[in-house]
C-alpha positions as a Markdown table, in Angstrom:
| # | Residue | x | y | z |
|---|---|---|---|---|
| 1 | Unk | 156.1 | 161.6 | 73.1 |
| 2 | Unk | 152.1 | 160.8 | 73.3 |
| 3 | Unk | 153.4 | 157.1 | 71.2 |
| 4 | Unk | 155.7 | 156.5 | 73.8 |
| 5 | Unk | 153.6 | 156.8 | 76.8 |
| 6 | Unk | 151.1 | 154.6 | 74.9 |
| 7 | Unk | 153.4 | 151.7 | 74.3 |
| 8 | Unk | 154.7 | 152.3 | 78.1 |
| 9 | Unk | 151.3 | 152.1 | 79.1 |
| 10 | Unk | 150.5 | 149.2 | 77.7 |
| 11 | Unk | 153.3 | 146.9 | 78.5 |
| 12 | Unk | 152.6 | 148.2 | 82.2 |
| 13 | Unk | 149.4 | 146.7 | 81.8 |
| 14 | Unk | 150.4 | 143.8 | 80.2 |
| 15 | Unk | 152.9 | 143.1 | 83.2 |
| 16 | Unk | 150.3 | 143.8 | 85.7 |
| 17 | Unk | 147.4 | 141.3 | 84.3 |
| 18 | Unk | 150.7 | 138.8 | 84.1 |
| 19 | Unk | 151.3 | 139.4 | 88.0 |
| 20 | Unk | 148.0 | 139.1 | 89.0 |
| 21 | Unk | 147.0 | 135.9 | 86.7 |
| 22 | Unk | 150.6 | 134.7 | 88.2 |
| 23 | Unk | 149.4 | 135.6 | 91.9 |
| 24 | Unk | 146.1 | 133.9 | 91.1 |
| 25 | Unk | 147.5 | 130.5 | 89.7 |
| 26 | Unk | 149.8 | 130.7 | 92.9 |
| 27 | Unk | 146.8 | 131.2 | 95.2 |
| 28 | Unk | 145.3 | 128.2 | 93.7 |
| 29 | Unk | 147.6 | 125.8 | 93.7 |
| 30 | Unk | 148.4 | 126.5 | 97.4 |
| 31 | Unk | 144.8 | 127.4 | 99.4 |
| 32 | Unk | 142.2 | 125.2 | 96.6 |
| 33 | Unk | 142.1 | 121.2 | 96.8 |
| 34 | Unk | 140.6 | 119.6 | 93.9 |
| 35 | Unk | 137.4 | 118.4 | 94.0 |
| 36 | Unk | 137.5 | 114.7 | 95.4 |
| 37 | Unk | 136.5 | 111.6 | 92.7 |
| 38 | Unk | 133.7 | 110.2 | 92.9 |
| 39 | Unk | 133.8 | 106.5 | 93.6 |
| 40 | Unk | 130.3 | 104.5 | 93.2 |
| 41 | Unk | 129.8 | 102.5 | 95.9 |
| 42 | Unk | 128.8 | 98.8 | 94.7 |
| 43 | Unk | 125.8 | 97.3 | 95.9 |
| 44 | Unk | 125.5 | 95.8 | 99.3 |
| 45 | Unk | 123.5 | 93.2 | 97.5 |
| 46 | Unk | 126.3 | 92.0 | 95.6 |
| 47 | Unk | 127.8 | 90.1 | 98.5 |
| 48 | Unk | 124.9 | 87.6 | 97.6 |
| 49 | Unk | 126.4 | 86.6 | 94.1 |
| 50 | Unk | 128.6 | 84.3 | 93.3 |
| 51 | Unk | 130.6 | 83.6 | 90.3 |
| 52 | Unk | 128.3 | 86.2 | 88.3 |
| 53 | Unk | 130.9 | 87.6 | 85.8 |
| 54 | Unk | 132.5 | 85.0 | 84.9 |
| 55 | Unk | 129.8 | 82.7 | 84.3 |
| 56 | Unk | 127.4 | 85.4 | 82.7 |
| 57 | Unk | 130.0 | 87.3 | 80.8 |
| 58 | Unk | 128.1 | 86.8 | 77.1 |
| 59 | Unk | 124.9 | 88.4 | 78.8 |
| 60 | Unk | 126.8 | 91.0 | 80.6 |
| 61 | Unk | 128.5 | 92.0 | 77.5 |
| 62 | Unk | 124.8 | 91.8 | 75.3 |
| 63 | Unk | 123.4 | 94.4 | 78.2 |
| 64 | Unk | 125.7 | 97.0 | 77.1 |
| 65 | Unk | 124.1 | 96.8 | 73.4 |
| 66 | Unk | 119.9 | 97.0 | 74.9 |
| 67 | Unk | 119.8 | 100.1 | 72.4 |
| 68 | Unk | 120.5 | 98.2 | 69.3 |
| 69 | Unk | 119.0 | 94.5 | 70.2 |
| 70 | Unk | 116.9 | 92.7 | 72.9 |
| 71 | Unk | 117.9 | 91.1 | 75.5 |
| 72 | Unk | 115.7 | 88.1 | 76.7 |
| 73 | Unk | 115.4 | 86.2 | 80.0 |
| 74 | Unk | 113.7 | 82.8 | 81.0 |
| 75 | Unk | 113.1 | 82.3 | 84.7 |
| 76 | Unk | 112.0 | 78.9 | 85.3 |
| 77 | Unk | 110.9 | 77.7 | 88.7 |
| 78 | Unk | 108.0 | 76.7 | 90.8 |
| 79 | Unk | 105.6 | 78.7 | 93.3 |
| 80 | Unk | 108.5 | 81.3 | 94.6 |
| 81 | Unk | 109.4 | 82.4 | 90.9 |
| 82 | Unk | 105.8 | 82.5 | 90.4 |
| 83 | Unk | 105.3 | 84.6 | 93.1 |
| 84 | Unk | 102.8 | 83.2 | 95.2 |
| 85 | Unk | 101.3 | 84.9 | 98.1 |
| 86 | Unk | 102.3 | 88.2 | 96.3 |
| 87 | Unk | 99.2 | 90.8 | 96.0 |
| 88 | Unk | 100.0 | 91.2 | 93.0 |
| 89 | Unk | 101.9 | 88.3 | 90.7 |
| 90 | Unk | 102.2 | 90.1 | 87.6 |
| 91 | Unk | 104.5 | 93.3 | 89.3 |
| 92 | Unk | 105.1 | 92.2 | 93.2 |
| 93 | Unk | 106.7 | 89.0 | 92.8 |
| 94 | Unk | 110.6 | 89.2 | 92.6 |
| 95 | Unk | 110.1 | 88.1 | 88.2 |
| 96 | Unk | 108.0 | 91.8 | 88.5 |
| 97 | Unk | 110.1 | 93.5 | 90.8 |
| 98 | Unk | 113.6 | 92.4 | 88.7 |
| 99 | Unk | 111.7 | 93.3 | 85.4 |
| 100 | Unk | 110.4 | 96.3 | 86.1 |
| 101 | Unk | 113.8 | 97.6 | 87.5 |
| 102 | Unk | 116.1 | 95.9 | 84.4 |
| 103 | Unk | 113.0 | 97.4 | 81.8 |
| 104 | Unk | 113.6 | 100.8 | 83.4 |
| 105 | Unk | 117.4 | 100.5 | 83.2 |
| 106 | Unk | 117.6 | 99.2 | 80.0 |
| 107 | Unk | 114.4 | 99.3 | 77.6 |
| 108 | Unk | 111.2 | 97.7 | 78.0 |
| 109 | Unk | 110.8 | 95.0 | 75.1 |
| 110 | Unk | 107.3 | 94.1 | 76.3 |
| 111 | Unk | 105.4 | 91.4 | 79.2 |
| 112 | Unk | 107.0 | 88.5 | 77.5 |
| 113 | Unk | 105.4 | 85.2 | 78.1 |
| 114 | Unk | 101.8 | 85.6 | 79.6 |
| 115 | Unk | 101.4 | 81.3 | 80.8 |
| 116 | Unk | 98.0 | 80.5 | 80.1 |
| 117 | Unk | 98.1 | 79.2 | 83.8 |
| 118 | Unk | 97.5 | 82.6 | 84.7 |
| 119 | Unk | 94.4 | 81.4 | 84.3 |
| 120 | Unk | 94.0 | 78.3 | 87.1 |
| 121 | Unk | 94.9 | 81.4 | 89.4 |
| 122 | Unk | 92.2 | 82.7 | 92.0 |
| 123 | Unk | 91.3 | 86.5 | 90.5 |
| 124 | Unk | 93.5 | 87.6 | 93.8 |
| 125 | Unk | 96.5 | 87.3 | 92.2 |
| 126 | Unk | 95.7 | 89.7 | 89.0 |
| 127 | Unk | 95.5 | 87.3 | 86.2 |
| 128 | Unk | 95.5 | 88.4 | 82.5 |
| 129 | Unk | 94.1 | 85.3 | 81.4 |
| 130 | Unk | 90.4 | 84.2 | 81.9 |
| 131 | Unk | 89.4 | 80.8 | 81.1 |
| 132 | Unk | 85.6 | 80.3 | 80.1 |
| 133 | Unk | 83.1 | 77.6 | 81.8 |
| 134 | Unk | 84.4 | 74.3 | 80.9 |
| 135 | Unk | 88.2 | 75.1 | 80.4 |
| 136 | Unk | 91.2 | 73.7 | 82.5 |
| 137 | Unk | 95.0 | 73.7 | 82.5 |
| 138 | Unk | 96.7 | 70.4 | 82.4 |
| 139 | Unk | 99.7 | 70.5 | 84.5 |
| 140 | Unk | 98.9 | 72.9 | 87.3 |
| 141 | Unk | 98.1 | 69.8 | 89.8 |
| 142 | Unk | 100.0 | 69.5 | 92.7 |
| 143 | Unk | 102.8 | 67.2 | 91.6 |
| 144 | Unk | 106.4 | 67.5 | 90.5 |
| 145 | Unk | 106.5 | 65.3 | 88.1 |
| 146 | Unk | 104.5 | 64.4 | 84.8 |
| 147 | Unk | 104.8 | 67.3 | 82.6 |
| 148 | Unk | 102.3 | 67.8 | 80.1 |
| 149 | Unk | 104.2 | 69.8 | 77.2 |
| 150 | Unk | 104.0 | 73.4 | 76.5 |
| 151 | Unk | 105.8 | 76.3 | 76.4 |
| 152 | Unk | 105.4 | 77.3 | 80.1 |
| 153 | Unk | 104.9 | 73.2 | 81.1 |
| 154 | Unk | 101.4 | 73.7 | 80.7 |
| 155 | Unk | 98.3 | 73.9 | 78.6 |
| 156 | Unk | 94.6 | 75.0 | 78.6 |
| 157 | Unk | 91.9 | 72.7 | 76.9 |
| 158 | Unk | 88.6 | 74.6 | 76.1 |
| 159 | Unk | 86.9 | 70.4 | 76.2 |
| 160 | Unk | 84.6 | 71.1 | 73.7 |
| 161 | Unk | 83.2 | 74.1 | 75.3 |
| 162 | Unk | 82.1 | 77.2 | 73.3 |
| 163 | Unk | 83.2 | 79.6 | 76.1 |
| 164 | Unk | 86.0 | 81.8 | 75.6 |
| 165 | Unk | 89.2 | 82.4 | 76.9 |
| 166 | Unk | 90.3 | 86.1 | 76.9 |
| 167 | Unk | 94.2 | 87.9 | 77.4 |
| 168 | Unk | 94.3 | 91.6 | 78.3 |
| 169 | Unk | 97.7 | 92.6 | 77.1 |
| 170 | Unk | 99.8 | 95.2 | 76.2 |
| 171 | Unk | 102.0 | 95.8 | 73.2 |
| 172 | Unk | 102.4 | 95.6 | 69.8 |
| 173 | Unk | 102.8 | 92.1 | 68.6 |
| 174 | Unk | 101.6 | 89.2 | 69.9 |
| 175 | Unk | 102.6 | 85.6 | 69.3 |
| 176 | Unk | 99.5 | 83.0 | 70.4 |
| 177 | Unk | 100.8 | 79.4 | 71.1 |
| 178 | Unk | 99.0 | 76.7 | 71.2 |
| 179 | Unk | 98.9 | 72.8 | 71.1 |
| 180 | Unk | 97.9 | 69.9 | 68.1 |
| 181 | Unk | 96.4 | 66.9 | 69.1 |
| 182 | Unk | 94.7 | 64.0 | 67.5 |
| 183 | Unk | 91.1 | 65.1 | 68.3 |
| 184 | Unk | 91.7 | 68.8 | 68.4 |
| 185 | Unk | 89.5 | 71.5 | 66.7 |
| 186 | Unk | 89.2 | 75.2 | 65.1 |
| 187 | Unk | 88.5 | 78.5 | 67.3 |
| 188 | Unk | 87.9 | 82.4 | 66.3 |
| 189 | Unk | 90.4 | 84.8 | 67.2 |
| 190 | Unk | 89.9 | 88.8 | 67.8 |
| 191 | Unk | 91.4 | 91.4 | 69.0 |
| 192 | Unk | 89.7 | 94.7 | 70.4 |
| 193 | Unk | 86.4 | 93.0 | 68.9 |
| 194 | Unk | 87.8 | 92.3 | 65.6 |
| 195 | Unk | 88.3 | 89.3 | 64.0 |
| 196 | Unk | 92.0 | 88.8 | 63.1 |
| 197 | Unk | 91.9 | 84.9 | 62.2 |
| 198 | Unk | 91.3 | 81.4 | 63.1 |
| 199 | Unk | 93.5 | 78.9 | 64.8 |
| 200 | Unk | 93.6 | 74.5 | 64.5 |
| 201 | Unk | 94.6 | 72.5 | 67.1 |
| 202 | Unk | 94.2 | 68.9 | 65.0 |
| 203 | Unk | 97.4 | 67.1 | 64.7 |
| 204 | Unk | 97.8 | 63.9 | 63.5 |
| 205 | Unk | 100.6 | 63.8 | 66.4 |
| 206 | Unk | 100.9 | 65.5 | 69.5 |
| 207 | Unk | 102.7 | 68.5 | 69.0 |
| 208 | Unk | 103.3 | 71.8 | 70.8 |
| 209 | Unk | 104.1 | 75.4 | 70.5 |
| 210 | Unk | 102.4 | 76.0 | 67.7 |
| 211 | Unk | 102.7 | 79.7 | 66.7 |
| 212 | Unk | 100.6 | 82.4 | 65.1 |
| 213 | Unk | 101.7 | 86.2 | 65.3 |
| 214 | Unk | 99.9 | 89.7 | 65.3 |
| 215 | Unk | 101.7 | 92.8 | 64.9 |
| 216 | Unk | 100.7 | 96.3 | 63.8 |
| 217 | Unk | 99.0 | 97.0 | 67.2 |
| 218 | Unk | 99.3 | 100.3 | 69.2 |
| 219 | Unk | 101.1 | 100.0 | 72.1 |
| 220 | Unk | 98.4 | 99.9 | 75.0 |
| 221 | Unk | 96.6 | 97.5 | 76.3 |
| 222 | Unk | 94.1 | 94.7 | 74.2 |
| 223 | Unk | 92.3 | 92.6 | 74.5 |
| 224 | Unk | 92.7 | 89.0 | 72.4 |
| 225 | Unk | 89.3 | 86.2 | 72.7 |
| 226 | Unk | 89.4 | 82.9 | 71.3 |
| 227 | Unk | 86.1 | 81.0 | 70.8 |
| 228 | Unk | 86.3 | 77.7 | 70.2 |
| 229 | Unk | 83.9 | 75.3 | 68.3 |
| 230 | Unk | 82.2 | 73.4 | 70.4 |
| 231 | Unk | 82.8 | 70.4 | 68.4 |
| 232 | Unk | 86.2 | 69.7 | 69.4 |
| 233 | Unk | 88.7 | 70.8 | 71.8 |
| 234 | Unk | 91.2 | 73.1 | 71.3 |
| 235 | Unk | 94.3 | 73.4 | 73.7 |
| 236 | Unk | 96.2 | 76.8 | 74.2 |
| 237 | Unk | 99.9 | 77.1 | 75.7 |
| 238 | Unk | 100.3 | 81.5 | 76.5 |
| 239 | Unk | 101.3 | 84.3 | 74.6 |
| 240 | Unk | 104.1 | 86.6 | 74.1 |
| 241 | Unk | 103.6 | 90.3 | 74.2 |
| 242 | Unk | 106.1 | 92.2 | 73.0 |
| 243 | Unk | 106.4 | 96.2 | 72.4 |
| 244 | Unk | 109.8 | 96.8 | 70.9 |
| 245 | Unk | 112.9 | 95.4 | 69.3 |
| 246 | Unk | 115.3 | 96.1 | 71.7 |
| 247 | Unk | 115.5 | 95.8 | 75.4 |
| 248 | Unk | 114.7 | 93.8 | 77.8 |
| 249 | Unk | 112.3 | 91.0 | 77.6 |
| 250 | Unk | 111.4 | 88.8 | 80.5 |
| 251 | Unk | 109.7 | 85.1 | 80.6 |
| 252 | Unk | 108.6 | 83.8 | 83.3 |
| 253 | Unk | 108.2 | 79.7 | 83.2 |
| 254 | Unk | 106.9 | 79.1 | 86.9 |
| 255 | Unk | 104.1 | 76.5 | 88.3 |
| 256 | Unk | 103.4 | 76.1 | 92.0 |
| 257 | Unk | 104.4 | 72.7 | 93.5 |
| 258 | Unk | 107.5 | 71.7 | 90.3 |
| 259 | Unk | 110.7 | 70.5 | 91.0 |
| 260 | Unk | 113.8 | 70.6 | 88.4 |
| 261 | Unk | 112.7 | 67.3 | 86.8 |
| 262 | Unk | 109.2 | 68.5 | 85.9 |
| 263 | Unk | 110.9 | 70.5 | 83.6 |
| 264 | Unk | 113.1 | 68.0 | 82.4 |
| 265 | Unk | 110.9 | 66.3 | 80.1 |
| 266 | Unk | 111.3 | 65.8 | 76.3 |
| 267 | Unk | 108.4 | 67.3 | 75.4 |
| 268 | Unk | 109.4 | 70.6 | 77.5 |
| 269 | Unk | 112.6 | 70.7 | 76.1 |
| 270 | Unk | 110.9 | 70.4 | 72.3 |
| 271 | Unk | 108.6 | 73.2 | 73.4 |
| 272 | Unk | 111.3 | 75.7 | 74.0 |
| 273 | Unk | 113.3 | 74.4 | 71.4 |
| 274 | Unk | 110.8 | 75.9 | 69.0 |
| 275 | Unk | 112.0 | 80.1 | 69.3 |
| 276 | Unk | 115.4 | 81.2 | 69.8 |
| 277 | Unk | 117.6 | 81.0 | 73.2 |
| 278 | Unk | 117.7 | 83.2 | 75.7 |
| 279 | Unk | 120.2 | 85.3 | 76.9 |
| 280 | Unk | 120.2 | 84.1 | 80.5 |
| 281 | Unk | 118.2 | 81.5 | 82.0 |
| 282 | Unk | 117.5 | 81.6 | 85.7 |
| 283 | Unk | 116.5 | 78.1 | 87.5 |
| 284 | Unk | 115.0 | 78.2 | 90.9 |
| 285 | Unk | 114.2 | 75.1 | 92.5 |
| 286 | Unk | 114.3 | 72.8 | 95.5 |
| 287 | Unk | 112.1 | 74.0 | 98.2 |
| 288 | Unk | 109.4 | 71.1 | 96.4 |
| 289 | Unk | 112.2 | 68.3 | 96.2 |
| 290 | Unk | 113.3 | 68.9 | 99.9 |
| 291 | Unk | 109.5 | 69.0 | 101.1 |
| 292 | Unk | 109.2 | 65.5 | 99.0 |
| 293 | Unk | 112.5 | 64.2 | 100.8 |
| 294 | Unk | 113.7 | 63.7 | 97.5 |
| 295 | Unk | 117.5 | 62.5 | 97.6 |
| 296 | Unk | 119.8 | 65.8 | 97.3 |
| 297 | Unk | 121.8 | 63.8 | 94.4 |
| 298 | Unk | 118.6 | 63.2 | 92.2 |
| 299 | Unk | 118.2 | 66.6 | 92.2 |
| 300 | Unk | 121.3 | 67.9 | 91.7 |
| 301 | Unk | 121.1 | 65.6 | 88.8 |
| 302 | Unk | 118.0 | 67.3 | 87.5 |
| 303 | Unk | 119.8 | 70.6 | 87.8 |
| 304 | Unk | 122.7 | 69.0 | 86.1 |
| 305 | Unk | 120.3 | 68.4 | 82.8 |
| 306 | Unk | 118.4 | 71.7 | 82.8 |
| 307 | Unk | 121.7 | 73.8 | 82.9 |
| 308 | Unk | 123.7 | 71.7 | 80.3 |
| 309 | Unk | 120.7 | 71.9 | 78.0 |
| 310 | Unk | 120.9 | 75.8 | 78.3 |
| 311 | Unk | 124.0 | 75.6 | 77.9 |
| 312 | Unk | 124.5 | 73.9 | 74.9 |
| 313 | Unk | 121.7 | 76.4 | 73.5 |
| 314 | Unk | 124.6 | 79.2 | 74.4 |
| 315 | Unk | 122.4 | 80.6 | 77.2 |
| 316 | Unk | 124.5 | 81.5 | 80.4 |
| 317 | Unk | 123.0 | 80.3 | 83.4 |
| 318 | Unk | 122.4 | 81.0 | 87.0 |
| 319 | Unk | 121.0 | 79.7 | 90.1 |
| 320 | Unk | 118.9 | 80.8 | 92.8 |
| 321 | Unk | 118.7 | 78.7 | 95.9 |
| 322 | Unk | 115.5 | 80.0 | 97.6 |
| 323 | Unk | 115.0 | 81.3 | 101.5 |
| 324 | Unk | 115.4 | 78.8 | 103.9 |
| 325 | Unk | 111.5 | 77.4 | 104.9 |
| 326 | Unk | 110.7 | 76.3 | 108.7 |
| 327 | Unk | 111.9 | 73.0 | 109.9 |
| 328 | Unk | 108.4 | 71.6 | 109.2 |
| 329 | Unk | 109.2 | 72.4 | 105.6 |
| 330 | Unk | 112.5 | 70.7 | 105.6 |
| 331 | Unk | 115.7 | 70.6 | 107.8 |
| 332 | Unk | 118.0 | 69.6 | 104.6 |
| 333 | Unk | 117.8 | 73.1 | 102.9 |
| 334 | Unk | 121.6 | 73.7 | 103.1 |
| 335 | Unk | 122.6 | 70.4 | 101.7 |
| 336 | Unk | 120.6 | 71.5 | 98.7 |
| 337 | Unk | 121.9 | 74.9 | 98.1 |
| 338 | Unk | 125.3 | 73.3 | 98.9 |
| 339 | Unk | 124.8 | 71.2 | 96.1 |
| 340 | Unk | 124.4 | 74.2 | 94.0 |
| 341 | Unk | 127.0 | 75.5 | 94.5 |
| 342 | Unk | 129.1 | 72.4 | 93.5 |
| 343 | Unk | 126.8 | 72.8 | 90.0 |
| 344 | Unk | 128.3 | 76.1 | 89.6 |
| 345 | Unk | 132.0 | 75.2 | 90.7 |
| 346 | Unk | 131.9 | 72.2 | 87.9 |
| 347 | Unk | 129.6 | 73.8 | 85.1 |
| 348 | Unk | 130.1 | 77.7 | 85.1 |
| 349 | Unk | 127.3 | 78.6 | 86.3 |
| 350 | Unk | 126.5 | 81.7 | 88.6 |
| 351 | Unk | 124.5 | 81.6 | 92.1 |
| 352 | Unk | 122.3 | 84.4 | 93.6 |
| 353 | Unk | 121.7 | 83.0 | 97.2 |
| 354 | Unk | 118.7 | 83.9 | 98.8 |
| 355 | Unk | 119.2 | 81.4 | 101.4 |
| 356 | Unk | 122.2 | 83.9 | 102.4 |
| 357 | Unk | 120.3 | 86.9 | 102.2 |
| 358 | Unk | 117.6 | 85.5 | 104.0 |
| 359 | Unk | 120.0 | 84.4 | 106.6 |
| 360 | Unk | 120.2 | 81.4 | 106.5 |
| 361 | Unk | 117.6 | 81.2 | 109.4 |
| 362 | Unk | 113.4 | 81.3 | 108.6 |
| 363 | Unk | 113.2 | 82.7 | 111.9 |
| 364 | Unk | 115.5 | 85.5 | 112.2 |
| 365 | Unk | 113.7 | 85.9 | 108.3 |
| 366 | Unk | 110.1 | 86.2 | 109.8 |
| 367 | Unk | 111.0 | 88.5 | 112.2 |
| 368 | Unk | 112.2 | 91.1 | 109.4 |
| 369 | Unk | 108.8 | 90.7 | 108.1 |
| 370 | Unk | 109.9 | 88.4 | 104.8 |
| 371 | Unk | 107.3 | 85.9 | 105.0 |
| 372 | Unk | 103.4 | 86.7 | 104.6 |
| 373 | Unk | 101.2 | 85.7 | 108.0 |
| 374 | Unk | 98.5 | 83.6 | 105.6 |
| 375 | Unk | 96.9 | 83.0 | 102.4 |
| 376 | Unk | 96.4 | 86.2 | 100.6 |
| 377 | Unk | 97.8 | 88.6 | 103.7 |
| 378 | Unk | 100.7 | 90.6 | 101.9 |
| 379 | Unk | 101.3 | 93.1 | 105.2 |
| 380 | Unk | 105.0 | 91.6 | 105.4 |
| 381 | Unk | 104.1 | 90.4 | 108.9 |
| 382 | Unk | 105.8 | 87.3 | 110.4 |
| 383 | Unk | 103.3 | 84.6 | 110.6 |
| 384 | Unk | 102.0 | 81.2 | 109.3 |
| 385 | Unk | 103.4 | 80.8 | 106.0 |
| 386 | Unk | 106.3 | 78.7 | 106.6 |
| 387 | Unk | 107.8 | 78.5 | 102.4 |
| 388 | Unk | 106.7 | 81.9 | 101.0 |
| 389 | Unk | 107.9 | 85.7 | 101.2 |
| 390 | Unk | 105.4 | 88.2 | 101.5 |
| 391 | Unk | 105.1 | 91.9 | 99.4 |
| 392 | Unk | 108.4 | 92.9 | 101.2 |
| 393 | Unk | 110.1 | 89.5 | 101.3 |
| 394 | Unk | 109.3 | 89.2 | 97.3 |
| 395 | Unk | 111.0 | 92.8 | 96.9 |
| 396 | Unk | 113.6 | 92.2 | 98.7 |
| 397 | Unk | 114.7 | 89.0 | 96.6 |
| 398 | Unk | 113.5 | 91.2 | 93.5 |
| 399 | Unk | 116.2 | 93.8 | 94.0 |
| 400 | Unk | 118.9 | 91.4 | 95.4 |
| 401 | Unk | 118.5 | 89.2 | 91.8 |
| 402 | Unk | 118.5 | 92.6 | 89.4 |
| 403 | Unk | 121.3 | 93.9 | 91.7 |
| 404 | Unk | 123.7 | 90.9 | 91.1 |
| 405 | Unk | 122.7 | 91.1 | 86.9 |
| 406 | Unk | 122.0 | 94.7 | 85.8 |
């Protein structure tokens, strides 16, 4: 009798934790919703790009493999991309700002290119380059045309001065490029103090982009010197700093006052034929060929040669029509960024307009606080620079570029 009620008992309870999971599935389904998906909302910036998937599909598709390989980016353009009238053109101009935000995204690969014209720059602007008594940099006059050669469209020749030239850096390789010429000479490299080798700028040609490399470094910040021999002139292009395999890497190819056919030149195009392609390659220009009244076709023409040359490369490519300027700038700017846009209709490329997100109006533009009110006043007030954004104009471009390519 005992068995029985045992077995009873337990089928009873059996039933009863049946009923009651039963009454609690019920309950569910009825009285609990489930929880709602969650949709990410895209960027308000995107509105700003055009043609961007499309056109940079094979960089698109190398971002989703930053953990495995590096992904590099040239942006080539005059004073904006260079970020003048920034505080700070190393991390405020919208290069810095798109860097820093793809680096944190993605993996940070190192500075990239460090242009030796970092150091023609007033100390304002945070330079890592320092060029000695005696030095200059051919091809930071103010003129679009007649490039000089070089990496970045630009070198630095010690003219047979013994003063230095010194890069603080960080990383931990560095590739030092410099120029050969006919009458060039020897100078002493070091790094942190030590002596790490020598480099020769004699050629029996002109020739640029010469390359030596340093690795093995730790990865904080150094210091490089060169010393020439006085006897002869030696002629240095930039460096590339570079902390890690993978990533991304950014270059930035910028000189105040270019247009598109500055960069057009054989000797450019020989420079940069010298290390691999890029990934992307971003062009800015204009602002300096619509301040020259030079015809809208001719330019479209020199955008026409840049692209197809990246192109063929196997670089995707996209253009960035700048903020409108005041009328005593130029009143043509929207036949020019018009003319983009018929570049990326006919050759694939992508567009991220500024001019539209700087609506279309410089006034409108200065009120929001987008342009800076002078030379070297970053407050973001509206003011008396009528071409370039300040701190918050330069951001703002910053996060609509990174926005339209993460």
């Amino acid at each position: 009798m005992r068995g029985k009620l045992l077995i009873i008992s337990a089928v009873a309870v059996s039933c009863a934790v049946f009923f009651a999971s039963s009454l609690r599935k019920n309950n569910l389904s009825k009285n609990v919703e489930p929880p709602p998906e969650t949709i990410e909302e895209p960027s308000p910036y995107k509105k700003y790009g055009y043609n961007i998937d499309e056109a940079l599909s094979k960089y698109k598709n190398a971002l989703k493999n930053t953990n495995t390989q590096k992904v590099k980016i040239y942006c080539i353009g005059e004073s904006n991309t260079r970020g003048e009238y920034s505080s700070d053109e190393v991390n405020k101009s919208w290069v810095g700002i798109m860097k820093s935000s793809l680096q944190n995204k993605y993996g940070n690969a190192g500075e990239g290119f460090i242009s030796v014209y970092e150091g023609a720059l007033p100390s304002g602007t945070n330079p890592r380059w320092t060029l000695g008594e005696g030095w200059s940099v051919s091809g930071a006059k103010n003129t679009i045309v007649s490039n000089v050669g070089g990496f970045g469209g630009c070198f630095a020749t010690s003219a047979k001065n013994a003063s230095p030239a010194t890069l603080v850096f960080t990383g931990t390789d560095l590739d030092l490029l410099y120029s050969k010429v006919t009458d060039g000479g020897t100078a002493t490299v070091t790094i942190d103090g030590a002596e790490v080798g020598t480099i020769n700028c004699l050629g029996e040609t002109t020739s640029f982009s010469h390359r030596v490399s340093y690795s093995g470094l730790s990865n904080t910040k150094h210091t490089l010197i060169i010393t020439p021999n006085a006897t002869a002139s030696i002629y240095i292009e930039g460096a590339i700093a570079l902390s890690s395999t993978t990533g991304i890497q950014v270059d930035k190819i910028a000189i105040s006052s270019k247009g598109a056919s500055y960069f057009n030149a054989l000797s450019q195009k020989k420079s940069w034929d010298t290390l691999a392609e890029p990934n992307l390659v971003l062009l800015s220009f204009g602002l300096n060929e619509a301040a020259n009244d030079v015809p809208v076709e001719d330019f479209k023409a020199n955008m026409i040669d840049l692209v197809t040359y990246w192109q063929e490369r196997g670089s995707n490519v996209c253009l960035i029509p700048n903020q409108k300027p005041a009328d005593t700038w130029t009143t043509n700017w929207a036949a020019y960024v018009a003319s983009m846009y018929e570049i990326a209709d006919t050759y694939n490329t992508g567009i991220i307009d500024i001019y539209k997100a700087y609506f279309e109006d410089y006034t409108e533009a200065q009120k929001q606080g987008l342009f800076g009110m002078g030379a070297n006043d970053y407050s973001g007030g509206s003011g008396t620079n009528t071409g370039h954004p300040s701190d918050k104009g330069y951001k703002y471009i910053g996060e609509v570029v990174y926005n339209n390519i993460q």
